[in-house]
C-alpha positions in Angstrom: -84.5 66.0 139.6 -85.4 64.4 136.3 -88.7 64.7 134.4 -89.2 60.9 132.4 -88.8 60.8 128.7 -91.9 60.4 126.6 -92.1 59.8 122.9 -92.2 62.8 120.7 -96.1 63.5 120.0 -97.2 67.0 118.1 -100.1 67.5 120.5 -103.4 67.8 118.8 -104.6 71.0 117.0 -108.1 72.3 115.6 -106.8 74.8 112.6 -109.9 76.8 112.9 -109.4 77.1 117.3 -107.2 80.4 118.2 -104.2 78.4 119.1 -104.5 76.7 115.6 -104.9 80.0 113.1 -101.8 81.2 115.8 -99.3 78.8 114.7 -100.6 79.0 111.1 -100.4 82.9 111.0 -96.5 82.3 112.6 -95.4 79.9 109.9 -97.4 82.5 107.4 -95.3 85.1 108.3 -92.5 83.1 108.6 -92.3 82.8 104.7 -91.8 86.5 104.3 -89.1 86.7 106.5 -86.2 84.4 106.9 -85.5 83.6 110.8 -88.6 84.8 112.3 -89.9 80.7 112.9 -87.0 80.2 115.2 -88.0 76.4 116.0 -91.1 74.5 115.7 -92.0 71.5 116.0 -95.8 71.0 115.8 -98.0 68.8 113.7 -96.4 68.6 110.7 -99.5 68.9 107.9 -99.7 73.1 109.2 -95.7 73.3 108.1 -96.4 71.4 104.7 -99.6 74.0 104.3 -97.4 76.9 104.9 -94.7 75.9 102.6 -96.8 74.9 99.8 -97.4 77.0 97.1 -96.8 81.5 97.1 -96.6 82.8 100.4 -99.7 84.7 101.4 -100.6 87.9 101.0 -99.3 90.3 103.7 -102.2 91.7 103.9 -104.0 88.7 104.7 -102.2 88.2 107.2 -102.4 91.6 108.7 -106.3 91.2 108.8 -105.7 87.7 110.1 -104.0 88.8 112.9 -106.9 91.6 113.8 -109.5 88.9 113.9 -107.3 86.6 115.9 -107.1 89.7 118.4 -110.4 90.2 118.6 -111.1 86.6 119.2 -108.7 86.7 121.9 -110.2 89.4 123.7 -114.0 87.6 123.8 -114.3 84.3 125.1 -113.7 82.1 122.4 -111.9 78.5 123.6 -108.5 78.6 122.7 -108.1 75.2 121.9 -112.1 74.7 120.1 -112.8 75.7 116.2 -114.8 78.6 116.8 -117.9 76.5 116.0 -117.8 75.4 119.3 -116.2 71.5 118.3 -114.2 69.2 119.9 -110.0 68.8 120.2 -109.4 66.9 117.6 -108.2 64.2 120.5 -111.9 63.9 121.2 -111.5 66.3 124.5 -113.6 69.2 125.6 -111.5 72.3 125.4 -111.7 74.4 129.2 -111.7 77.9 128.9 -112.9 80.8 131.0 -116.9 80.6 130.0 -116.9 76.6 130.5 -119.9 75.7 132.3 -117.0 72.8 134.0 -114.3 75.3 134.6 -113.4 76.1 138.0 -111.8 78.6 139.4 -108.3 77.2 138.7 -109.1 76.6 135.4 -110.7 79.7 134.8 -107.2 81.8 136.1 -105.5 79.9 133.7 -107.0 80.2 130.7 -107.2 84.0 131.2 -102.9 84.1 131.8 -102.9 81.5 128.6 -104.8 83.7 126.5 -103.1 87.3 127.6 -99.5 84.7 127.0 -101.1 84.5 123.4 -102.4 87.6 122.7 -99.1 89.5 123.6 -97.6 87.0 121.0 -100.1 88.0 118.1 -99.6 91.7 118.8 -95.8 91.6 117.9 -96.9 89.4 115.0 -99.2 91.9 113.6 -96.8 94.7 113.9 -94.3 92.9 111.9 -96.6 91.8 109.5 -97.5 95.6 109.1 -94.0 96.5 109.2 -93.4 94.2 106.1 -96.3 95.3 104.5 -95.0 98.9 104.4 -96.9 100.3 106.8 -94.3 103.0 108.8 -94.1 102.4 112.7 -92.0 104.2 114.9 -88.8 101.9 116.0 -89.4 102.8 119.7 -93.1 101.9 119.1 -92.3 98.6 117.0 -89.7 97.2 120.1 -92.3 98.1 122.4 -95.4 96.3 120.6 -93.4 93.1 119.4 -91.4 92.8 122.6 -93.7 94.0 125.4 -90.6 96.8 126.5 -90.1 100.5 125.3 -86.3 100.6 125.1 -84.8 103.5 126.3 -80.9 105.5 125.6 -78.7 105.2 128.2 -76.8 108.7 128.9 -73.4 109.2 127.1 -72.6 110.5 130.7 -72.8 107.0 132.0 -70.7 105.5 129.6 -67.6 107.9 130.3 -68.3 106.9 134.2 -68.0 103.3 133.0 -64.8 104.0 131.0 -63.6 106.3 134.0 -64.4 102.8 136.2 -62.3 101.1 133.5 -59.6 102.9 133.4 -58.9 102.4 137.0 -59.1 98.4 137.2 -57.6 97.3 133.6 -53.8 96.9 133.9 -51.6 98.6 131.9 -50.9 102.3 130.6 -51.9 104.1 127.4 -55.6 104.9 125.9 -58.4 103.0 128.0 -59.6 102.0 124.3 -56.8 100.5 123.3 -55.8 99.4 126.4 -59.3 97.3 126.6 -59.3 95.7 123.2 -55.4 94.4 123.5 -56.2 92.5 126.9 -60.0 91.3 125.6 -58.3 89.8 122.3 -55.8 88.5 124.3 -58.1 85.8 125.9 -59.0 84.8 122.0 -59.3 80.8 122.8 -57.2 79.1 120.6 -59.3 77.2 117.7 -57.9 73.8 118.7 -59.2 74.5 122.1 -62.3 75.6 121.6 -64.3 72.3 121.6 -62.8 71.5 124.7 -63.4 74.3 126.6 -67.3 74.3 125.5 -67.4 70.5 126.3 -65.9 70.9 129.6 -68.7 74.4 130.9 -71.3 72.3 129.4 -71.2 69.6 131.6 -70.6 71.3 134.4 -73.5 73.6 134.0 -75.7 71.0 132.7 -75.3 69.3 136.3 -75.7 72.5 138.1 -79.0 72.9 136.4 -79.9 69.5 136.8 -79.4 69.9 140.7 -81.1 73.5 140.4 -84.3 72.9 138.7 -84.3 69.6 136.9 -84.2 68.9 133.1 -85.8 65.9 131.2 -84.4 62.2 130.9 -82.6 62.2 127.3 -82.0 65.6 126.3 -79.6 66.4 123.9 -77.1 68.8 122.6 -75.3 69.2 119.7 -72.3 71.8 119.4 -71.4 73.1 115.6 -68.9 76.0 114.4 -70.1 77.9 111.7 -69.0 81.3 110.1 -71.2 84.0 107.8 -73.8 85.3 111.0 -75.1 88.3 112.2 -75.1 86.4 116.2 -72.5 85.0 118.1 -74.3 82.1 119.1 -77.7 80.7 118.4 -79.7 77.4 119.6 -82.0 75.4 116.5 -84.2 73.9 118.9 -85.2 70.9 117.2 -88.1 69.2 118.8 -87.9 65.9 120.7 -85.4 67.7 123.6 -83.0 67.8 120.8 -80.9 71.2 120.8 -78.5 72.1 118.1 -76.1 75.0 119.1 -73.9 77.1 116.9 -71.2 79.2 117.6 -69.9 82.0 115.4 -66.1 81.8 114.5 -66.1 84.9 112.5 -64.2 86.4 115.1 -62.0 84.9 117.7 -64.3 83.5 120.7 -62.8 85.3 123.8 -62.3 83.3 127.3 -64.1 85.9 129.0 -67.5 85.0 127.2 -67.1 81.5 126.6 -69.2 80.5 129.5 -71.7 83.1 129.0 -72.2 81.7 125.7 -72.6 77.9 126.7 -74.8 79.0 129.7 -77.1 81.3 127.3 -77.6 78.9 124.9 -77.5 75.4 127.0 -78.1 74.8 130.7 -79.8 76.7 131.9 -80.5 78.7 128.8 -82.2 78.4 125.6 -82.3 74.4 125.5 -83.4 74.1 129.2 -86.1 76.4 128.5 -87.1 74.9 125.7 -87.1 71.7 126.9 -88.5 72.0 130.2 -91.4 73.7 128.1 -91.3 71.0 125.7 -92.4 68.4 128.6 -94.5 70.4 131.0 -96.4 72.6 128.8 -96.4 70.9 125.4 -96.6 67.2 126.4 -98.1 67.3 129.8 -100.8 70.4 128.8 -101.5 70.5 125.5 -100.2 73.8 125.1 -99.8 73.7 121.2 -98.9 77.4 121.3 -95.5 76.3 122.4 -94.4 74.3 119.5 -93.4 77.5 117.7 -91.2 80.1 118.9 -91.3 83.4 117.0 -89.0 86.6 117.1 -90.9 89.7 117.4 -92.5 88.1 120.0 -92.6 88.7 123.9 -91.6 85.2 124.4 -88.4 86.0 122.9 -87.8 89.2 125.2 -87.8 86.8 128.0 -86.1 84.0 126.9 -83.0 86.0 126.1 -83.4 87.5 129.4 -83.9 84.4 131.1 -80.7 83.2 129.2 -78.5 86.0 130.0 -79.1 85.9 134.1 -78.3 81.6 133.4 -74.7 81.9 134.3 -75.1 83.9 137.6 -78.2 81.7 139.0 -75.9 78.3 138.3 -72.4 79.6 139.4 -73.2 82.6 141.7 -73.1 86.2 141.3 -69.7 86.1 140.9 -68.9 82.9 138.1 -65.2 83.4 137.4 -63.8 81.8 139.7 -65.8 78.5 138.2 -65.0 79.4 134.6 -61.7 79.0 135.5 -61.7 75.8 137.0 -62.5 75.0 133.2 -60.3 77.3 131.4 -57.1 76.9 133.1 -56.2 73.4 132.7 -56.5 73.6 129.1 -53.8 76.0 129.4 -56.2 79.0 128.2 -55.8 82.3 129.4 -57.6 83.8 131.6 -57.5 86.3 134.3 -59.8 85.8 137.2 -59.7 88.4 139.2 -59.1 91.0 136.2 -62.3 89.5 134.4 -64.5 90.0 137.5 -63.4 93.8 137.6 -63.7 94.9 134.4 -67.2 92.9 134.8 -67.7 95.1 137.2 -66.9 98.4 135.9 -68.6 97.9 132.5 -71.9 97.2 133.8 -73.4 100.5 131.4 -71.7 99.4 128.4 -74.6 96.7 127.7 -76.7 99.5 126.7 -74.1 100.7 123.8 -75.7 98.7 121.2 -79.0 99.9 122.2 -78.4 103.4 121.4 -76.5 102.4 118.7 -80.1 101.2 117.4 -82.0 104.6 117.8 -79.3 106.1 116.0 -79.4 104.2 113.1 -83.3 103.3 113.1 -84.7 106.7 114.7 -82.0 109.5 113.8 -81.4 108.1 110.6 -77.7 108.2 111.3 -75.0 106.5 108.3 -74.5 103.1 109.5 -70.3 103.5 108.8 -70.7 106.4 111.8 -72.4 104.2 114.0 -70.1 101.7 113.3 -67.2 104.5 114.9 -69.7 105.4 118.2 -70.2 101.9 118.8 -66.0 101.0 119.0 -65.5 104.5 121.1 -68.4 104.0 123.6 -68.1 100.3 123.9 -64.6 99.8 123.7 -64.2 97.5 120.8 -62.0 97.2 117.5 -63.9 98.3 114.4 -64.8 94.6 113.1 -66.6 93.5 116.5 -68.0 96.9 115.5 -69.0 95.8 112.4 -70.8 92.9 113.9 -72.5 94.5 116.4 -74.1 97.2 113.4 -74.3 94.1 110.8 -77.0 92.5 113.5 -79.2 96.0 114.0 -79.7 96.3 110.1 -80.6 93.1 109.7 -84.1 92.8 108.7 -84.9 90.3 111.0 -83.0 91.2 114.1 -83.0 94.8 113.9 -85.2 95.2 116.8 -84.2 92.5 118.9 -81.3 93.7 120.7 -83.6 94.9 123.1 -84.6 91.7 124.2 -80.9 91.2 125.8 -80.8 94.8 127.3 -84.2 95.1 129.0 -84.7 90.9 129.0 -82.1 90.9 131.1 -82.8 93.8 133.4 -86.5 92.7 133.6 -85.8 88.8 134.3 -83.2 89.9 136.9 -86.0 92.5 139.1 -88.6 89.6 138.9 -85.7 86.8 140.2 -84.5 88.8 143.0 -82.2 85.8 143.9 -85.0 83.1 144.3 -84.1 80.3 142.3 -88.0 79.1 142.5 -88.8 82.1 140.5 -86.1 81.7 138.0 -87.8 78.1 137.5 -90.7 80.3 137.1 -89.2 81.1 133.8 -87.7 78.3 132.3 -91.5 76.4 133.3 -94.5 79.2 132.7 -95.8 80.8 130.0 -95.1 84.6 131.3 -95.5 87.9 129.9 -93.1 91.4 130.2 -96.0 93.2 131.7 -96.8 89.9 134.4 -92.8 89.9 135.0 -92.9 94.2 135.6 -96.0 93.8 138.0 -94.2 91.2 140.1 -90.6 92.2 140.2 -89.2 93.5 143.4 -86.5 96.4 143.6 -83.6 95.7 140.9 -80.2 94.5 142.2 -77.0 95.3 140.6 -75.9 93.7 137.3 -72.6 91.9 137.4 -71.5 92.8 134.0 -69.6 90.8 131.1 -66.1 91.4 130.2 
């Protein structure tokens, strides 16, 4: 399956419409925090207008963002000045009042608009946030993302190191035990580049089979050092993805395909892409030229992204990764990898609590640093990474949108591939995803 490849075409946008004051309010905020635009690639004139001159008043933007609300919640077109004008392409907007709207129509713009105003909530918290305004961290995670996050029990961690200790090899501390067989599987520099090459083509087929992606996409692989992430994807506009990998730290074996997956095929790019074509280009959706953190669209993109791996290669991938690793004479153990998987499933969650200690209890950073190597098993500077990312002022929050992304995409895929290309296609909210999710399997953890 292949979707044909069109000429790159920012679609059309009234600045005074609700879809038009939402990307300019996004690229508004964007200029008091650094990383917050994650991509965009609509009409260029509302970029040049938010970079010109001093960034705007937070305040502004705060009250921007409560009009924009209450415009959402009347019956304002999304895609008409408020004036009632025409598109800018000369088309009549459709929306749920239309006198020409069926009933189609009608459903659509009402999931379009509750899509948008779940993205202009998490806006206006952060813009609050910036503007000094104290919020609760449990009550910012849950208004930007769409989630409350929640602490996992330290009892269930010392079951998961108790699972641990019984299928990792070897004798002596579990800790220590763990950290000398993951850094073990540290892929050797010169082979890094292969071994990415190699799972991304593979995967990129299996999602071509799966679900489709557009004639001409692109990615482009860089190493870089000096981030909070491990990897990250610069979607550029024009089914162009550029993807870089942290080498701050060794890159293990046993995440190398998790990483390509997350980021690639069917991850990040296919999202993006597959959006690109089907919402931007096809639909006029001009809402989807901009991707923002502190967003619900992010919680579900990096949940989408996480279950990518196990709806391509099967609930149980290693076997496949292998198939990649092992001729390049890179070390890894299959059926070890797929038990400790197994036994770590709660150890996802350690990074979570490690933010409600440091951004509820108020805890010293350096101790959460030392609870986040004991419960999760790691050596101090993976540690170190994992606390460098939840101080960071723009991803402080956003570890939840791996923990319960994941956990929430997984409910509502139950298994069906249709729905995952549910995901990678519709504009879908946390709350729609919650209302239509079935009973949650079991999570096949990472090493």
């Amino acid at each position: 399956m292949s979707q044909a490849r069109r000429p790159h075409v920012a679609p059309p946008v009234e600045p005074g419409s609700p879809v038009g004051r939402y990307l300019r309010l996004g690229l508004a905020l964007g200029r008091h925090l650094d990383g917050l635009v994650d991509a965009y690639y609509g009409p260029p004139h509302l970029a040049a207008e938010a970079a010109d001159g001093s960034p705007r008043p937070l305040s502004s933007l705060v009250a921007e963002a409560r009009a924009l609300l209450d415009d959402l919640d009347g019956s304002a077109p999304l895609d008409l000045a408020p004036d009632g004008g025409r598109r800018a392409d000369g088309l009549a907007g459709t929306h749920a009042g239309a006198v020409d709207a069926g009933p189609v129509a009608a459903t659509d713009d009402i999931a379009r608009r509750r899509w948008l105003r779940a993205q202009v909530v998490g806006l206006s918290v952060t813009a609050r946030r910036l503007a000094g305004e104290r919020i609760a961290y449990a009550d910012e995670v849950e208004w930007c993302y769409g989630v409350r996050p929640r602490r996992v029990p330290e009892d269930d961690l010392a079951a998961a190191h108790r699972r641990l200790d019984e299928v990792l090899p070897g004798s002596g501390p579990l800790g220590e035990r763990l950290v000398a067989w993951r850094e073990s599987h540290a892929v050797p520099p010169e082979l890094l580049r292969p071994a990415i090459s190699s799972l991304m083509e593979d995967l990129r087929e299996r999602t071509r089979r799966s679900f489709g992606l557009p004639d001409g996409e692109q990615v482009d692989f860089e190493l870089v050092t000096g981030t909070p992430w491990a990897g990250f994807n610069y979607y550029l506009g024009d089914l162009h993805s550029r993807v870089a990998v942290n080498v701050d730290l060794p890159v293990l074996s046993t995440s190398v395909a998790h990483l390509v997956a997350h980021e690639t095929y069917p991850g990040h790019h296919t999202e993006h892409t597959r959006k690109e074509i089907g919402l931007v280009q096809d639909r006029h959706r001009a809402e989807e030229t901009i991707f923002l953190v502190g967003t619900p669209q992010c919680l579900v993109a990096e949940g989408l992204a996480d279950l990518g791996l196990e709806v391509v290669a099967g609930r149980r991938p290693e076997p496949v990764v292998a198939e990649h690793l092992h001729p390049l004479g890179i070390r890894y153990d299959t059926d070890v990898v797929a038990a400790v998987a197994a036994a770590s499933e709660a150890l996802g969650a350690v990074r979570q609590n490690a933010a409600f200690r440091l951004h509820e209890d108020g805890a010293d950073p350096e101790v959460v640093v030392a609870e986040v190597a004991h419960w999760g098993l790691l050596p101090r500077d993976r540690a170190e990474k994992a606390v460098a990312f939840l101080t960071h002022p723009t991803w402080r929050a956003y570890l939840t949108c791996y923990v319960e992304g994941y956990r929430l995409c997984r409910r509502f895929v139950a298994g069906d591939p249709a729905r995952f290309d549910r995901l990678l296609a519709e504009q879908l909210t946390p709350a729609q995803l919650d209302a239509e999710a079935t009973e949650e399997p079991a999570r096949p953890a990472r090493a």
